[in-house]
C-alpha positions as CSV (number, residue, x, y, z in Angstrom):
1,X,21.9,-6.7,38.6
2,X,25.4,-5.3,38.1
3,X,27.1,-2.8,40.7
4,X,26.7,0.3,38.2
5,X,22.9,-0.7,37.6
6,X,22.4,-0.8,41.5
7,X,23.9,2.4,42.4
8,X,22.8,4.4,39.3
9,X,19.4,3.6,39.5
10,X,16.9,6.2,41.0
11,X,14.6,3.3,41.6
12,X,16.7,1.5,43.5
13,X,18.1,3.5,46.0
14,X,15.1,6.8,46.1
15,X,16.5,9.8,47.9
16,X,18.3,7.4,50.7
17,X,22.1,7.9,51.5
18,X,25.2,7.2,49.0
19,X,26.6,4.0,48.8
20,X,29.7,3.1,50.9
21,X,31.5,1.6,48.3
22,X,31.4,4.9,46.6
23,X,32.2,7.6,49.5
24,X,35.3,5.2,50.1
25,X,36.6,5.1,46.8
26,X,36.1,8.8,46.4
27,X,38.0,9.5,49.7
28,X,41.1,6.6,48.5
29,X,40.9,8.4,44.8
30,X,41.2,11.8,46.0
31,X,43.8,11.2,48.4
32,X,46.1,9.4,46.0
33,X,46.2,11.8,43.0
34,X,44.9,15.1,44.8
35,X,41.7,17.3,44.2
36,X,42.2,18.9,41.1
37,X,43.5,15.9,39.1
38,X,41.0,13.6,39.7
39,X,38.3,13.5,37.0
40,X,35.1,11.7,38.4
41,X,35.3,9.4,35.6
42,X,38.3,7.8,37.7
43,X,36.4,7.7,41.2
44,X,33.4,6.0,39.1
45,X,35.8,3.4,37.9
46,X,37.2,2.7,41.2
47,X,33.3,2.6,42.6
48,X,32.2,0.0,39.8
49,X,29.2,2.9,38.7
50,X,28.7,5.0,36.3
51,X,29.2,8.9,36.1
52,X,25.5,9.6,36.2
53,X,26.0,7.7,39.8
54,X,27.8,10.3,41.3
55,X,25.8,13.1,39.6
56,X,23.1,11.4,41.2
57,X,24.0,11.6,44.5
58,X,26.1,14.3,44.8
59,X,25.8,18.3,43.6
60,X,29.5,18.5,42.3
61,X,33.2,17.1,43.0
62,X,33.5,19.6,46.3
63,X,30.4,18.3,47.4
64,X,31.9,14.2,46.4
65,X,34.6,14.9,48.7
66,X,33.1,16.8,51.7
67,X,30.8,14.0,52.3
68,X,33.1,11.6,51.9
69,X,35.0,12.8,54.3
70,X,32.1,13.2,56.8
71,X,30.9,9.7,56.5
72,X,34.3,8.5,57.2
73,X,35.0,11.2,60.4
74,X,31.2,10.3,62.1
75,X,31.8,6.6,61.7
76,X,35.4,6.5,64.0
77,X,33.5,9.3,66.3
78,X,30.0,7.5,66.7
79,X,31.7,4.2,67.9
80,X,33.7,6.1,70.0
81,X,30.5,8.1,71.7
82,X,29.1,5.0,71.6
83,X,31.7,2.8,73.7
84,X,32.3,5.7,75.8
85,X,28.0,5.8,77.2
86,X,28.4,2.7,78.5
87,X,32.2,3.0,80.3
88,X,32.2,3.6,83.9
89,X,36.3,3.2,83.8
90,X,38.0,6.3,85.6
91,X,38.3,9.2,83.1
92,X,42.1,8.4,82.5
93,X,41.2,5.4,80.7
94,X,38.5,7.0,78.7
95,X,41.0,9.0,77.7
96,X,43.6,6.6,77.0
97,X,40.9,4.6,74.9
98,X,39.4,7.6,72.6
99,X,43.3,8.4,72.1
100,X,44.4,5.3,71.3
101,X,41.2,4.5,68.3
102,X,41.9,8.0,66.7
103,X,45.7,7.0,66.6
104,X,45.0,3.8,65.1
105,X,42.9,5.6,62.7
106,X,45.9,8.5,62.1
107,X,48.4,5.4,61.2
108,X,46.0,4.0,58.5
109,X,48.0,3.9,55.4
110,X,45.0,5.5,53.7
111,X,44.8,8.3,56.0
112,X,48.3,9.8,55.2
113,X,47.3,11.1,51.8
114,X,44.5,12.4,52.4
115,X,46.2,14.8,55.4
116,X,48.3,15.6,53.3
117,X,45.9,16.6,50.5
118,X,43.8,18.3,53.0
119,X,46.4,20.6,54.6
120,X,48.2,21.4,51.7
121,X,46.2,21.8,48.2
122,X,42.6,21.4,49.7
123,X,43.3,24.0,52.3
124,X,45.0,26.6,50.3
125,X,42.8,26.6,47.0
126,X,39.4,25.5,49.1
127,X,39.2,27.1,52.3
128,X,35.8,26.2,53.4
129,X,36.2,22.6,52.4
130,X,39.5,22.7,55.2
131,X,37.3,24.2,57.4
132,X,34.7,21.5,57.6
133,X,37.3,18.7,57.6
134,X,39.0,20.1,60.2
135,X,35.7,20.9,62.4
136,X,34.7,17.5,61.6
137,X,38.0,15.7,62.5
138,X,40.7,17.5,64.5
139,X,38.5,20.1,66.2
140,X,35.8,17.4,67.3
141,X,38.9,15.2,68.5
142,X,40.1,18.5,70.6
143,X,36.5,18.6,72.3
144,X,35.3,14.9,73.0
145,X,38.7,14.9,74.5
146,X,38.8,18.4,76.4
147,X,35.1,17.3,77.8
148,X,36.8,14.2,79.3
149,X,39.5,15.9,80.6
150,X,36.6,18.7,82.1
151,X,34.9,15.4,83.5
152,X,38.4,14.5,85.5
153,X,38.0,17.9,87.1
154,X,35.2,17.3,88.5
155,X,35.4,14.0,90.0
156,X,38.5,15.1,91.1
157,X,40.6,12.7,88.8
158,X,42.8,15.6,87.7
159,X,43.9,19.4,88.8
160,X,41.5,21.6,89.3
161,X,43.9,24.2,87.4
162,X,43.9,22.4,84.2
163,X,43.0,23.9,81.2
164,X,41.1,21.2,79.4
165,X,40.4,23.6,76.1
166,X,44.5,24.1,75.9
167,X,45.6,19.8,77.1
168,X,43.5,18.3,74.6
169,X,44.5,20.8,71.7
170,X,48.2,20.0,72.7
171,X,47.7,16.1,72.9
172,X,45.4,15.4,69.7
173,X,47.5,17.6,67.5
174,X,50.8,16.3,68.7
175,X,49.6,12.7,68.3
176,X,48.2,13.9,64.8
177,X,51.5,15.1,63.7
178,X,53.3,13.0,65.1
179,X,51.8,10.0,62.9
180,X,51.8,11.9,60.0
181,X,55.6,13.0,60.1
182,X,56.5,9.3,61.6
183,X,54.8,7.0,59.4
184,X,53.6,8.5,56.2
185,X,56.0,11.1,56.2
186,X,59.1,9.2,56.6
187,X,60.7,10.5,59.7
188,X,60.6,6.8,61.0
189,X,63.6,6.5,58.5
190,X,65.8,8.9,59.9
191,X,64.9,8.7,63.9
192,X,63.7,5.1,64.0
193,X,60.7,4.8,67.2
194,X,58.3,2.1,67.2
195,X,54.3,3.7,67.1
196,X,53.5,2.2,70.3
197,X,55.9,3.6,71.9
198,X,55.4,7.0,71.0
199,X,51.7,6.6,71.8
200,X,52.0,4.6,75.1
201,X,54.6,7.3,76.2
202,X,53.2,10.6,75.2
203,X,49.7,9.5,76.8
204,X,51.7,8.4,80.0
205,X,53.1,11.8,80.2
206,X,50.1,13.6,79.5
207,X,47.7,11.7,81.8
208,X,50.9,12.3,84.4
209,X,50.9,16.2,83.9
210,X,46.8,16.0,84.5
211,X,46.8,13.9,87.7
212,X,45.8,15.9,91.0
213,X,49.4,14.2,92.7
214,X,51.3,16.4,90.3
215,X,49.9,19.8,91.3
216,X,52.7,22.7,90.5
217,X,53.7,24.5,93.6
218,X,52.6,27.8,93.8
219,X,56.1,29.4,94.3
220,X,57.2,27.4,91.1
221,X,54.1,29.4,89.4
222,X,55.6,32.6,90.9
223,X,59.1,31.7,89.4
224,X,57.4,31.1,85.7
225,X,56.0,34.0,85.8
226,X,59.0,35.9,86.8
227,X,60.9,34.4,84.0
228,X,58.4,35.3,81.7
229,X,58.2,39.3,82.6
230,X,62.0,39.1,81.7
């Protein structure tokens, strides 16, 4: 049976789940020539089905692309949540770990297009698609990794004045764009910096700011504030 017979057939497959080789060359096919230009003719190709596949499985082109796009975010967060039920490391490390598989997922040469595609034609002419890509991606990076650093609280791993909503919005989006201006953006061209590094050192200093041996005086608060009514 060829790859078009298997995937277009109701018979085959019932009401079960889309095939992978589909949702992934949807997600590649969309990122490389954008929303609007791709014709579902063209993902069908690069699936090896037919058009009456997708129809199939999926309600329209939005529809094609949203679930691609979930697939792809709950596989990276499931084997995170899954590592991360059996860890007992100290909450640093958990950290370090979640941080490190969602930057090696942010430096996949596939992923560049499709932020790209996603924060600048996606979220401009389709609002609501944005919106679930970025509750699905960024936003649920933000939380796993503000509950973590909630978790260092209260063992007593980091400061009790942390504001673990605000520390893991700054780190996961300053890793984010830092990846996409870096590598698929080209700024590794002008201001050369090996990815490790930036990763390695920007955790470092994060973790460092966290770390209940790094507590800011109260008369330095006092200053800041004094400064800041200026």
């Amino acid at each position: 049976m060829s790859t078009n017979d298997a995937v277009a057939s109701p018979s085959s497959h019932g009401d079960g789940p889309p095939p992978e080789v589909l949702l992934d060359a949807a997600f590649q096919t969309f990122a490389a020539r954008g929303y609007r230009a791709t014709r579902l003719e063209e993902v069908a190709d690069a699936a090896g089905v037919t058009k009456g596949a997708i129809y199939y499985y999926f309600d329209s082109k939005e529809d094609l692309l949203r679930r691609a796009l979930e697939t792809r975010h709950r596989a990276i967060f499931q084997e995170i949540e899954e590592a991360l039920a059996t860890e007992r490391a100290p909450v640093s490390a958990k950290i370090r770990f979640v941080l490190r598989k969602v930057w090696q997922h942010w430096l996949d040469p596939r992923w560049g297009p499709a932020f790209r595609l996603m924060v600048g034609e996606v979220s401009v002419e389709f609002p609501a698609l944005f919106r679930t890509w970025a509750a699905e991606g960024p936003i649920q990076g933000c939380t796993l990794v503000g509950r973590l650093v909630e978790e260092g609280i209260q063992r007593g791993e980091f400061r009790s004045d942390v504001d673990a909503d605000v520390s893991a919005r700054m780190v996961v989006s300053g890793l984010m764009l830092q990846a996409a201006l870096h590598v698929h953006l080209g700024l590794a061209q002008l201001a050369p910096c090996d990815p490790d590094r930036i990763f390695d050192s920007s955790v470092d200093l994060f973790l460092h700011g966290l770390s209940v041996t790094h507590q800011m005086p109260a008369d330095t608060r006092s200053m800041h504030a004094g400064i800041e009514e200026r």
